[in-house]
N, C-alpha and C positions, 0 to 999 in steps of 0.2 A: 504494500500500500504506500505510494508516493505523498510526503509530507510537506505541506504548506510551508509551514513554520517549524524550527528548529531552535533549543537554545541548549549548547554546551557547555555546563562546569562555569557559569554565566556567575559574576560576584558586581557589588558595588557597595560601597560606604558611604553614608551620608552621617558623620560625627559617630553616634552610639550607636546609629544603625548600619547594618549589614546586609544586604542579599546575598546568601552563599548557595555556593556550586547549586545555582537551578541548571535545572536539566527536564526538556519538556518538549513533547512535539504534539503538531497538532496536523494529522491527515486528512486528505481530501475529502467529502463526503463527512467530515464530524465535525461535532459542536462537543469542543472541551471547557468542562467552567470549573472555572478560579475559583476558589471560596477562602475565607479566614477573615480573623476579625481586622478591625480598624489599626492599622501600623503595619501588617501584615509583610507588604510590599507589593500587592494585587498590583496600582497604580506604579510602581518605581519600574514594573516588569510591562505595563502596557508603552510609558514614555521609551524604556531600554529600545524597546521592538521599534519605535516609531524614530529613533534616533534622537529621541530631542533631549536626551543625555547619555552619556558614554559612559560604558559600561567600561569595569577596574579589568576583567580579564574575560579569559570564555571567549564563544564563539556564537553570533546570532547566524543563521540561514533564513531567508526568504524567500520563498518559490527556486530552491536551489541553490540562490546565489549567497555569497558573503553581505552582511551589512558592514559599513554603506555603501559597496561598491554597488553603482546604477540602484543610486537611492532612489534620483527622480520616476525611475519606470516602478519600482516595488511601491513606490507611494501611490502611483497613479491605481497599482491593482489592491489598494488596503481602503477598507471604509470604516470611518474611526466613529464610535460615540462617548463622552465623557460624561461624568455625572453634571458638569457644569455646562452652562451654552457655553460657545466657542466664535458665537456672531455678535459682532456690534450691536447696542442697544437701539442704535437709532436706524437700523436696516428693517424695510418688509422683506417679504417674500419673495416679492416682483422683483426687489433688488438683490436678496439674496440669488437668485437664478441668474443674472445675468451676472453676477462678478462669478459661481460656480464653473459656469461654462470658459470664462478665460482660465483659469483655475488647471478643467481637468480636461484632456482629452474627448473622452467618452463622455460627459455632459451630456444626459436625456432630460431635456425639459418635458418634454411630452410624462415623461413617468414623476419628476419632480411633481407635478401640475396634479397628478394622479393621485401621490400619497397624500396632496396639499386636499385634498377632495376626501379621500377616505378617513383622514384622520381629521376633517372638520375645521381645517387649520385657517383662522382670518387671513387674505390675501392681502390686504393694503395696511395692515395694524401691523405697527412699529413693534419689534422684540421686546422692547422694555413693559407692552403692553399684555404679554404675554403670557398664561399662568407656565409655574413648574414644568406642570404636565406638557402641556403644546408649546415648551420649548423642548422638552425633550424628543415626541415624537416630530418636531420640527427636525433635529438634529439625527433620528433614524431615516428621517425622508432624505436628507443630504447625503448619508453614508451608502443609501444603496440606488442614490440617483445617479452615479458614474457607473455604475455596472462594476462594482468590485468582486478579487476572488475570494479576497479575505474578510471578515468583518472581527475589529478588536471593539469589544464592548463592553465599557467600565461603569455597573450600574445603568445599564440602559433602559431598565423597568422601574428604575425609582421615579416617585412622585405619579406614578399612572392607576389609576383605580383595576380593581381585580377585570372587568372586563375587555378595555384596553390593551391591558398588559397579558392576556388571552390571546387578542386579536395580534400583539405583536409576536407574541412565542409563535404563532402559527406563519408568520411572516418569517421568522428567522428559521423555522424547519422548510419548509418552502426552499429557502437559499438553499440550502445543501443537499437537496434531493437529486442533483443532477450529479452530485460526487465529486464536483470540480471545482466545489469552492469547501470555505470551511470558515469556521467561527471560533475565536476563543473571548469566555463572556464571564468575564468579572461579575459579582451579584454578590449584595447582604442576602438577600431574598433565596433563601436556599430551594425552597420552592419551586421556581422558577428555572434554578438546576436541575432538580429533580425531575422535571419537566421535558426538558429539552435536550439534556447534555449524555452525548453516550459515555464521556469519560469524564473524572473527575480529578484536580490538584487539588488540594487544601493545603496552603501556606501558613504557616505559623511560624511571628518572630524571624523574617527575611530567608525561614527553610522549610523545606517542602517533606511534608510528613509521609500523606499520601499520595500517590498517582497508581489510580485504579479504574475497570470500566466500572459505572454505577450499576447496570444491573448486577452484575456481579456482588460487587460491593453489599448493594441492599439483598440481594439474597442471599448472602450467606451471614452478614451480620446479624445481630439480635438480641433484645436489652432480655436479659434471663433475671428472673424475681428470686432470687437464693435465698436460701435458708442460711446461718450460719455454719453449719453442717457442709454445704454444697459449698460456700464459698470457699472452705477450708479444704475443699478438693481441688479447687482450679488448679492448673497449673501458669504459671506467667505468662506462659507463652499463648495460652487460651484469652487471654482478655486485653481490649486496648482499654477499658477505663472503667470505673464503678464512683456508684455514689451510695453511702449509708444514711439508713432512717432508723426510725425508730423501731418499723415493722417489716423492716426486710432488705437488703440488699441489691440494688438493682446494678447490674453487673453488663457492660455491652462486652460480648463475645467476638471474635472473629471469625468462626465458625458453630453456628446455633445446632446444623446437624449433626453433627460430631459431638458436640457436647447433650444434646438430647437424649442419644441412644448411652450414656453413661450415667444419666441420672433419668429413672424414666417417670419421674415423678415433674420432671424441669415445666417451668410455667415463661412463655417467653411474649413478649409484643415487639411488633416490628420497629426495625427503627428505622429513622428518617435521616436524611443528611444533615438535617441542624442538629441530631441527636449525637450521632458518627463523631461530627466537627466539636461540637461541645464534651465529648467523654475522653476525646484525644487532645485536645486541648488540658484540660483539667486535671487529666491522670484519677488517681485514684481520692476523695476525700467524703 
């Protein structure tokens, strides 16, 4: 399977903070999402990709090639969205389309005009006049009005109400159906990973805990309701993280089948990728 994006043994410093040895591809045909909390380095990893700061060591790939060699072509096939606008406050739409088109090669006004329709968005109202929301889906209508292969997307669900942000997830599966593009999509909203993403990184602290496919991942994980008895059987290697109460132990596993057929008494609920992310993050307390 041919990869979009590559990042080798990738480090950078910013004072106390660190990004070390990321290592991460993202193939044709998938949507890989980023998750961790706030400081993470989600954002420090979307800028590295886009060049807009130089990474300490490591190696980026882009459709192949080295970054930044023929940055101007690898920019032209990348559609970026940030959690912030990224357009003058005093632009409309009419005017956002015609500085786009000097901009990008591929500039489709015709489908710009299109998402401006679907998502409701005022055509002559200034940005500054603009909620959250329809700046943001203002800003996915830009990313995928040059015809990009790639889309990096940092919180691009944020500030959108749950049916919108529906309507965009089916937008962003949509891209990668033909296998020749790909997505990788930063999100608080784990949700929305869960949703969309076949694979999963969760960062933590400038380092990459896991890199796994999510089905995978959520089928085999599994938050198990222990006894004290059960938990004094795990073995270390059975569990990524537990939290104690007063009435029981809830223990995530990294193999629920496995540890089922050894306690057949085991009581397990499924877990979620905010659950995953939270019990690896936390460790044990």
């Amino acid at each position: 399977m041919d990869d979009i994006l590559e990042m080798n043994r990738v480090t950078k410093s910013y004072g106390d903070f660190q990004l070390r040895d990321i290592c991460m591809h993202v193939p044709k045909g998938m949507i890989v999402g980023l998750i961790g909390e706030n400081g993470a380095g989600k954002t420090t990893i979307m800028k590295a990709l886009l060049h807009l700061i130089t990474i300490d060591s490591g190696e980026i790939r882009l459709f192949g090639k080295n970054m930044p060699d023929d940055e101007k072509q690898c920019r032209e096939m990348i559609g970026t969205v940030f959690a912030d606008s990224m357009f003058p406050e005093n632009m409309s739409m009419e005017k956002i389309d015609k500085v786009m088109g000097q901009i990008y090669k591929n500039w489709d006004s015709s489908l710009f005009f299109q998402f401006q329709n679907t998502f409701s968005l005022p055509l002559k109202k200034r940005i500054k006049e603009y909620s959250k929301g329809m700046k943001m889906k203002l800003s996915i209508a830009c990313a995928l009005s040059h015809h990009p292969k790639l889309l990096l997307l940092d919180e691009a669900t944020s500030g959108l109400d749950p049916v919108v942000r529906d309507e965009i997830l089916d937008i962003f599966l949509d891209f990668v159906q033909d296998e020749e593009h790909a997505i990788l999509f930063s999100s608080h909203i784990t949700s929305d990973i869960e949703k969309v993403a076949d694979y999963v990184v969760l960062l933590h602290q400038g380092k990459i805990l896991l890199s796994q496919e999510k089905d995978e991942l959520l089928y085999n994980c599994g938050i198990l309701r222990a006894t004290s008895e059960q938990f004094a059987q795990l073995r270390e290697e059975d569990i990524i993280g537990y939290r104690k109460s007063s009435y029981a132990i809830n223990v995530l596993v990294k193999d629920r089948k496995a540890i089922s057929q050894r306690f057949a008494s085991a009581v397990f609920d499924s877990a979620t990728l905010e659950d995953i992310m939270l019990y690896m993050m936390k460790g044990g307390c």
